[in-house]
C-alpha positions in Angstrom: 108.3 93.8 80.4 109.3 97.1 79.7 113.4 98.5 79.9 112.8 99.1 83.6 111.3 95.6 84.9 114.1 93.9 82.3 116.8 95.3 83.7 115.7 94.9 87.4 115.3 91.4 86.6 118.7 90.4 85.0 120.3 92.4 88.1 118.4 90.4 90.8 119.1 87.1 89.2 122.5 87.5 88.9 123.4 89.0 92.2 121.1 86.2 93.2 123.5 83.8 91.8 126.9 85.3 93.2 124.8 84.8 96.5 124.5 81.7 96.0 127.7 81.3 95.2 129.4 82.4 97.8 127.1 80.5 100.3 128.1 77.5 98.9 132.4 78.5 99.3 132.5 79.9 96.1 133.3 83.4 94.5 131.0 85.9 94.2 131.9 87.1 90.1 129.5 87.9 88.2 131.1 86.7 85.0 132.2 89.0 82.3 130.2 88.7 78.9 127.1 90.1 77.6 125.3 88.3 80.3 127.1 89.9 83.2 124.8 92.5 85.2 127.0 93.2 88.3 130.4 95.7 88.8 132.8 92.5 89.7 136.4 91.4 88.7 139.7 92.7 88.8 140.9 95.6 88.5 137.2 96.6 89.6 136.6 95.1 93.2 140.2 93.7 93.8 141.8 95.4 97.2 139.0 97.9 97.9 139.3 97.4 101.6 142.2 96.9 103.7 143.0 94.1 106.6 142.2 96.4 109.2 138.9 97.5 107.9 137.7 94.0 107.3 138.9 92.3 110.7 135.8 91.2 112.7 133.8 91.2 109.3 132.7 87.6 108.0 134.8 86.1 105.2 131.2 85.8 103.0 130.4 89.1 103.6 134.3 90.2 101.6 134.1 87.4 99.5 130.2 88.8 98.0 131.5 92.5 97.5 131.1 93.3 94.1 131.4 97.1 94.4 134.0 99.3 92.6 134.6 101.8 95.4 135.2 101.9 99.4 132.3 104.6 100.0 132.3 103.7 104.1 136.4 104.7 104.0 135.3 108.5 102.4 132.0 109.0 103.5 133.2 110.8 107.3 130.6 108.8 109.4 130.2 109.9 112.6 128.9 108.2 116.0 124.7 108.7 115.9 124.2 109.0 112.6 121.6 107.1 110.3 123.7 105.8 107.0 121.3 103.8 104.0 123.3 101.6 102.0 121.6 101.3 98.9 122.0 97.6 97.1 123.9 96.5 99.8 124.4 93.1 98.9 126.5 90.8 101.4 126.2 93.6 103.5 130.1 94.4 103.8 129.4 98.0 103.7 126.6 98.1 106.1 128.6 96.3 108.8 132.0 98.5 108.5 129.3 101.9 108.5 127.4 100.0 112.0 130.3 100.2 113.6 131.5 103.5 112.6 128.4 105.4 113.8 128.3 103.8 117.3 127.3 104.4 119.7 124.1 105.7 119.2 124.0 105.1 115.1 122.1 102.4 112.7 122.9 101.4 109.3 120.4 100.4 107.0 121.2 98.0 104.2 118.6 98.0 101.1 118.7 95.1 98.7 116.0 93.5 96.1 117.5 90.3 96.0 116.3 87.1 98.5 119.3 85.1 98.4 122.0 88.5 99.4 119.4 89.6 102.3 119.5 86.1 103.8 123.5 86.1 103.3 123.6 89.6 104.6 121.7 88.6 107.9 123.7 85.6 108.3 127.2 88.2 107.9 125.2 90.4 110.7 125.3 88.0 113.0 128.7 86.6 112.8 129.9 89.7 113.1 127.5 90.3 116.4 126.7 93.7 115.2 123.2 95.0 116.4 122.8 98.6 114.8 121.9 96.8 111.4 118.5 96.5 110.0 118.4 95.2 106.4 115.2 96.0 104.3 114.1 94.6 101.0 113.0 96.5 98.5 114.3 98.3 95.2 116.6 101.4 95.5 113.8 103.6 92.9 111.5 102.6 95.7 113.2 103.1 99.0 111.3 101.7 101.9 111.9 104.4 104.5 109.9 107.9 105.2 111.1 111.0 103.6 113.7 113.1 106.1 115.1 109.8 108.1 118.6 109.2 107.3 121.6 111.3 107.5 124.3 109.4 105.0 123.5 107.6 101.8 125.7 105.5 100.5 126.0 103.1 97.8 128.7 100.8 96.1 129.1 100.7 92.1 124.9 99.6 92.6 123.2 103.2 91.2 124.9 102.3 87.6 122.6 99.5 88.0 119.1 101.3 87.8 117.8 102.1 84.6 115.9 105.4 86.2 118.9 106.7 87.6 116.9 110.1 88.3 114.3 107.8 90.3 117.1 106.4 93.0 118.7 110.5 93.0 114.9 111.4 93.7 114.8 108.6 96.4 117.7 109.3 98.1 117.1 113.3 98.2 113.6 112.5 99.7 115.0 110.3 102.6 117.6 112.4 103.5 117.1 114.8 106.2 118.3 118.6 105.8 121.8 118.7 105.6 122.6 115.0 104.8 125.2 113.4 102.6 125.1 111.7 99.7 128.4 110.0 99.5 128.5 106.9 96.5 131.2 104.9 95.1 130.2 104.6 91.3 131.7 103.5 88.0 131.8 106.9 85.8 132.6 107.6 82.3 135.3 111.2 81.7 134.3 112.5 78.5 133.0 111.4 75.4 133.3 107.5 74.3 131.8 106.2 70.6 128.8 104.5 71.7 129.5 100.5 70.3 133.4 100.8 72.4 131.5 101.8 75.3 128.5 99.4 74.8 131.7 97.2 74.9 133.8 98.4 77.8 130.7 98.4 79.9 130.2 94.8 79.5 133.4 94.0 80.7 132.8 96.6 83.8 129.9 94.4 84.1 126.5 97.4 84.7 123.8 96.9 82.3 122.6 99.9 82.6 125.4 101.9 81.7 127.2 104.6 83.4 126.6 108.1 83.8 128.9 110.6 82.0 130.6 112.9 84.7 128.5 116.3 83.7 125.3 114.0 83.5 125.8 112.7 87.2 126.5 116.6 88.3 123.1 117.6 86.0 120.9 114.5 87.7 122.0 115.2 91.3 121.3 119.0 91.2 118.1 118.2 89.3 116.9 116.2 91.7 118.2 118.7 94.7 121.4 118.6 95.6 124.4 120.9 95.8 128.0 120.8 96.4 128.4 117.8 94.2 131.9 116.8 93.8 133.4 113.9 91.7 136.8 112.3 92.9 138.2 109.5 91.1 139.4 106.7 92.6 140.6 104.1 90.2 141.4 104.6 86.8 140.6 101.6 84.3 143.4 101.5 81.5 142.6 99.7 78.4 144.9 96.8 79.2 142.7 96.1 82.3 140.0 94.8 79.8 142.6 93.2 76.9 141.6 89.8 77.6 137.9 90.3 77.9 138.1 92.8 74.7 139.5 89.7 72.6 136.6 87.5 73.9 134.7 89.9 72.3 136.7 90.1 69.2 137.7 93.7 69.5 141.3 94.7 69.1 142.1 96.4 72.7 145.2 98.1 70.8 143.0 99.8 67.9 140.5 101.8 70.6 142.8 102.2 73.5 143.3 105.6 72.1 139.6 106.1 72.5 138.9 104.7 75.9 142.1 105.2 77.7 141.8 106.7 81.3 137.7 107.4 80.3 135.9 104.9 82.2 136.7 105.5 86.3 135.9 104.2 89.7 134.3 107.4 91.5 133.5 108.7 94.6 130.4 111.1 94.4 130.0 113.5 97.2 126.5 115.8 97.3 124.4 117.4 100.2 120.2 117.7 100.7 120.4 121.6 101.3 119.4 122.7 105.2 121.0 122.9 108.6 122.0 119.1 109.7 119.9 118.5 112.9 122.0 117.4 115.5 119.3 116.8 118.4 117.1 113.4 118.2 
């Protein structure tokens, strides 16, 4: 297997097993230790969403959100629009954007993993919501034609991907003139000495490592977009990860110096260049 298929691998078998989990009443973590593959544990996915977002959405489909961010809350969906969620897990994000884009809208959810899709489907129809369609398939590789979708969105899922310019290709290509790109992501503010960070990131829990916040800017106009923007949204402060850092045997007191305040929850806002087409 090469980096690629590893990674891929370790991230569908573990969001596999938080599915499980929470099918069976339990909580969708992820763990936190060299194993961990998936953004999930406080501070990262604690009070994301509030009571009134989540009424009339399934208790499973909360409970599996393993995200960092709140992209459907900052995204400005409107009523007709197409929105992709990309990795969207339990589907909690899909079903909040379903109903923000009636009438006349459909969200898409794309996920790689067996066990979320079937608990996804089972969230969309407790919640009775009908604009959903929820594709498998791997977010380098999205399963839609090219210019079909207004609003991409994902949730702490791109960090994920080890071809991160891939998935920025991907969603450029499905996007039709004028759409958003709008992504909650975990995102590092400067420069971090690369064993601390190797570090950190476990306890954030992405394999793959996240993107500085110039490399993000660089990969999405690469790949074609403009008017990127970068907004934090949650801070992580060394004391966050003090218990996980002594798991590890690292004294959280001796780097906080060096990672205070530089690893961030982020919203990343970007647009496919063209005139939005408002006509069907």
């Amino acid at each position: 297997m090469n980096e690629l298929e590893n990674i891929t691998q370790a991230v569908k078998e573990r969001y596999g097993e938080a599915a499980s989990r929470v099918s069976s009443g339990g909580v969708a973590s992820c763990g936190a230790g060299p194993s961990s593959t998936c953004c999930g544990g406080d501070p990262i996915t604690a009070n994301l969403y509030d009571v009134g977002q989540t009424a009339g959405i399934p208790e499973h489909a909360v409970m599996a959100s393993l995200g960092c961010g709140n992209p459907t809350a900052l995204a400005e969906l409107k009523p007709g629009e197409i929105v992709l969620d990309l990795g969207s897990g339990g589907g909690i994000d899909v079903l909040l954007s379903a109903k923000r884009v009636r009438p006349g809208g459909k969200a898409y959810g794309l996920d790689m993993t067996d066990e979320m899709l079937v608990l996804a489907r089972e969230n969309q129809k407790k919640a009775s919501v009908t604009n959903v369609e929820f594709l498998k398939g791997e977010i380098e590789n999205i399963p839609l034609p090219a210019n079909s979708v207004d609003v991409v969105i994902s949730n702490c899922v791109i960090n994920l991907s080890a071809d991160k310019d891939r998935v920025l290709a991907e969603a450029f290509r499905v996007l039709r003139p004028g759409g958003r790109f709008a992504v909650s992501d975990v995102v590092v503010r400067g420069d971090v000495p690369a064993d601390i960070r190797k570090n950190i990131e476990l306890w954030v829990g992405c394999v793959a490592g996240a993107l500085r916040e110039s490399e993000y800017v660089a990969k999405l106009s690469a790949a074609g977009f403009e008017e990127v923007t970068i907004e934090a949204t949650r801070v992580y402060r060394v004391q966050d990860a003090q218990q996980f850092l002594r798991a590890q045997g690292i004294d959280a007191d001796a780097i906080a110096a060096e990672v205070e305040g530089k690893f961030i929850s982020a919203f990343i806002r970007a647009r496919k260049p063209g005139a939005a087409n408002t006509v069907r």
